[in-house]
C-alpha positions as CSV (number, residue, x, y, z in Angstrom):
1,X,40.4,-19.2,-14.7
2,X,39.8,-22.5,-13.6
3,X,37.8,-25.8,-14.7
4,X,37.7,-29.4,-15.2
5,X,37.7,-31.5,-19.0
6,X,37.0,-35.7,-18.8
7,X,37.1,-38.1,-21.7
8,X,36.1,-42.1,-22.5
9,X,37.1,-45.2,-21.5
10,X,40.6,-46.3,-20.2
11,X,40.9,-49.6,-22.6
12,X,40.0,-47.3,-25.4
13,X,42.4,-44.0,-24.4
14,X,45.2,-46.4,-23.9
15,X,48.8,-45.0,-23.2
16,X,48.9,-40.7,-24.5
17,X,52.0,-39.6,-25.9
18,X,52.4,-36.1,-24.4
19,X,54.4,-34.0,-26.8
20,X,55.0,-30.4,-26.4
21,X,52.1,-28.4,-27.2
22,X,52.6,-24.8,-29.2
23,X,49.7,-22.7,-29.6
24,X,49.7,-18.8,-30.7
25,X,50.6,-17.8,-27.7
26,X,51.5,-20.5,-25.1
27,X,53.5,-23.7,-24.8
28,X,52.7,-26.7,-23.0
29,X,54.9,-28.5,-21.6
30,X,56.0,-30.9,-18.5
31,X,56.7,-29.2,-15.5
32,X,60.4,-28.5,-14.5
33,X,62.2,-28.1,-10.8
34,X,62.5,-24.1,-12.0
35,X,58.4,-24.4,-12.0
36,X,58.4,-24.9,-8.5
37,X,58.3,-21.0,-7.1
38,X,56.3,-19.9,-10.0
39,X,53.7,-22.6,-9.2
40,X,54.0,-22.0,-5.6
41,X,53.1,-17.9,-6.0
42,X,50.6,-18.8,-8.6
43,X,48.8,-21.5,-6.7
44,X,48.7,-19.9,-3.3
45,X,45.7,-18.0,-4.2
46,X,42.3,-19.0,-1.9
47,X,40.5,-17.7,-5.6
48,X,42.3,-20.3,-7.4
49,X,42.3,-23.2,-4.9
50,X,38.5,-23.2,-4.4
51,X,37.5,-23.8,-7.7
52,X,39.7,-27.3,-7.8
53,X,39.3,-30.3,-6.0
54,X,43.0,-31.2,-5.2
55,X,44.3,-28.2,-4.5
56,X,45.2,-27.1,-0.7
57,X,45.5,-24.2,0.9
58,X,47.3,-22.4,2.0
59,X,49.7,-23.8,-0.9
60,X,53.3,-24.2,0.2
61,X,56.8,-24.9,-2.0
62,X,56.6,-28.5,-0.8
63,X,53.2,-28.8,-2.2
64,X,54.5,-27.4,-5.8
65,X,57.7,-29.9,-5.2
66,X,55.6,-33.0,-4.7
67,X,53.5,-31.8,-7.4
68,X,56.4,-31.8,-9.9
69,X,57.5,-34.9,-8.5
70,X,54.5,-36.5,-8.9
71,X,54.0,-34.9,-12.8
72,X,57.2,-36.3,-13.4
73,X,56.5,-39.9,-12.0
74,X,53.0,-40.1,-14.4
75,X,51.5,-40.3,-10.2
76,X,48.7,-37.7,-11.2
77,X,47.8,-38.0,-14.6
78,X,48.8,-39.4,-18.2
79,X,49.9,-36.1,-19.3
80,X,50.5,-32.9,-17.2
81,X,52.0,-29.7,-18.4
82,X,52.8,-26.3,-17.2
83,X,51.5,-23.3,-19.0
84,X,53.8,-21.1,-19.9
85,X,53.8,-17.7,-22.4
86,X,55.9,-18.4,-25.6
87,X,57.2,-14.9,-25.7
88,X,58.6,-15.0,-22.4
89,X,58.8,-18.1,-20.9
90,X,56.7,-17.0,-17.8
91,X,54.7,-19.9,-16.1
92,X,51.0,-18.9,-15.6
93,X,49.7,-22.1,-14.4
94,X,49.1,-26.4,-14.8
95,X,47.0,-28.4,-16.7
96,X,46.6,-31.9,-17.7
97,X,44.3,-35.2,-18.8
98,X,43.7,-37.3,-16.1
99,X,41.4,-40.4,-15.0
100,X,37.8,-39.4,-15.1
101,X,36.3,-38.9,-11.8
102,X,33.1,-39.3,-13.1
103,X,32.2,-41.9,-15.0
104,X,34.3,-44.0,-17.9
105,X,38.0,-42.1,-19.0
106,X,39.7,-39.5,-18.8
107,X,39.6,-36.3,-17.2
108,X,41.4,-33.1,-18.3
109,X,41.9,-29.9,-16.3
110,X,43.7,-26.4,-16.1
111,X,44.3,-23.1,-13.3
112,X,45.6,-20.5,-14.5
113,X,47.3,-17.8,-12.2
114,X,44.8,-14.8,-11.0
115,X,47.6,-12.4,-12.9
116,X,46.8,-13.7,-16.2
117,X,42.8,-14.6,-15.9
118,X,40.7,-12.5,-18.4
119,X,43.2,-12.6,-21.7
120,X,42.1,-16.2,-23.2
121,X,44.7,-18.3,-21.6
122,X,42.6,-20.5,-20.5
123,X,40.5,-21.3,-23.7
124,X,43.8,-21.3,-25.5
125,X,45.0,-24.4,-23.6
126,X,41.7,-25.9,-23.1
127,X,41.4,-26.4,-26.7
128,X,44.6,-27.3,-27.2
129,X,44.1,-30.4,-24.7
130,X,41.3,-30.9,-26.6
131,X,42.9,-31.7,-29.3
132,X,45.3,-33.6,-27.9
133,X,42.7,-35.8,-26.5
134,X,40.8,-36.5,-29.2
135,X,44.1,-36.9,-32.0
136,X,45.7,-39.5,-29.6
137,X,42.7,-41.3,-28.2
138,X,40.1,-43.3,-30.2
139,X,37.8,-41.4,-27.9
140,X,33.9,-40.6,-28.5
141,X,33.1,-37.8,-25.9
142,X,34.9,-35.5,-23.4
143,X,33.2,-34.2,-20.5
144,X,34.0,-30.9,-18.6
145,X,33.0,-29.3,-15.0
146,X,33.5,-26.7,-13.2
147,X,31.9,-25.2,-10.4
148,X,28.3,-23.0,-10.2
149,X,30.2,-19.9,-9.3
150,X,32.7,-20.2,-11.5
151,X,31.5,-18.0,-14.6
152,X,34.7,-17.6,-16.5
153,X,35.4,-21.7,-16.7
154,X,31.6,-21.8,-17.8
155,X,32.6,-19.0,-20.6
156,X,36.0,-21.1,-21.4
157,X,33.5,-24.1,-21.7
158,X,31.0,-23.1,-24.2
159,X,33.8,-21.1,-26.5
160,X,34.9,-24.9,-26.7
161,X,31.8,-26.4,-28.0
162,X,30.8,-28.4,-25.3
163,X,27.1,-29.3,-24.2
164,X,25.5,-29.2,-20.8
165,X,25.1,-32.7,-19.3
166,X,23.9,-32.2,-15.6
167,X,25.0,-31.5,-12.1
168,X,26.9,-33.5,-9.7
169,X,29.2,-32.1,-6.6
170,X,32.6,-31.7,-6.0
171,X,35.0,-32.4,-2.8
172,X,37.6,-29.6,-3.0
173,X,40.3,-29.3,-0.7
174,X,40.1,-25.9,0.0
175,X,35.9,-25.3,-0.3
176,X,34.7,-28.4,0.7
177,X,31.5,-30.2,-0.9
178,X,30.6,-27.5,-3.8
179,X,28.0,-28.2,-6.9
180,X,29.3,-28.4,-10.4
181,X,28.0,-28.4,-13.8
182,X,29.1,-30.8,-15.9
183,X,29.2,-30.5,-19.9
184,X,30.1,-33.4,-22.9
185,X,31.9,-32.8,-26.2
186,X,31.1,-35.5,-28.6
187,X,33.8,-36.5,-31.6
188,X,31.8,-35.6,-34.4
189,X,31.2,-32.0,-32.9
190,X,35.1,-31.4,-32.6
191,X,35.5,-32.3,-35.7
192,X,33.2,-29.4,-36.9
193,X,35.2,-26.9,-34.5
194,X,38.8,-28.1,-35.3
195,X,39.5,-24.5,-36.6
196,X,38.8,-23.3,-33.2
197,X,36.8,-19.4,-34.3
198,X,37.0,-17.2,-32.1
């Protein structure tokens, strides 16, 4: 499970504060050196790397060790996080809010492992970064976009209330130049879904 959430203007988003994020079933939080293997396994996976745009492959250890280092230095993002189960502790796969790509702010994005697609992981943390986004931004709209093929982001999208908005292309690392669709969230419509139904 695998797509790609923006948001609004720099000036406007300012600095995040990145707590810890609990949700029923997963927490959120910064990646750690004992990530590294789990990230590695997970991430080495030509179904997973295809959908993203900076993701190599084949993906190494020293790619998940620069990763962490570079999650740790703010080098890739204003807030990046590992998800992990709560029960266990198990890592399942990244996700963060980045600068937008695409236009004005901030872009937020998620992979999930191929051993835990299917169970609503990914929606879980999507909505959580959602959340996140717009409680510590002054924000007016998020975007999101994932690929044409990728039908399970595109479910994990409209579960979170967004809208389509167009399409545009994507240079991934592992796919090459690939067509997206690309979807907005506006304030006022979060609001409305706050209680996230399922």
């Amino acid at each position: 499970m695998v797509a790609e959430i923006l948001d609004e203007e720099e000036e406007s988003s300012g600095r995040i504060d990145c707590p810890v994020l609990v949700t029923e079933r997963l927490i959120l939080r910064p990646p750690h050196d004992e990530d590294v293997d789990a990230i590695a396994d997970l991430a080495d996976n030509i179904r997973v790397a295809e959908m993203l745009s900076r993701m190599p492959h084949p993906y190494m250890r020293a790619h998940a060790m620069d990763f962490v280092k570079r999650a740790k230095s703010g080098d890739i993002g204003k807030c990046v996080y590992t998800i992990t189960q709560a029960e266990t502790g198990i890592s399942m796969g990244c996700c963060g809010i980045h600068d937008c790509k695409h236009g004005e702010g901030l872009e937020i994005g998620y992979w999930l492992g191929e051993p835990f697609w299917g169970r609503g992981y990914a929606t879980e943390a999507a909505h959580a970064l959602i959340d996140l986004a717009f409680r510590a931004t002054d924000i007016e709209r998020l975007h999101v976009s994932c690929r044409v093929s990728n039908a399970a982001s595109r479910r994990v999208i409209h579960k979170s209330g967004f809208q389509y908005a167009g399409t545009g292309m994507m240079d991934s690392l592992a796919a090459g130049n690939v067509p997206t669709e690309r979807y907005t969230l506006d304030r006022r419509t979060w609001v409305g879904l706050r209680s996230w139904h399922k």
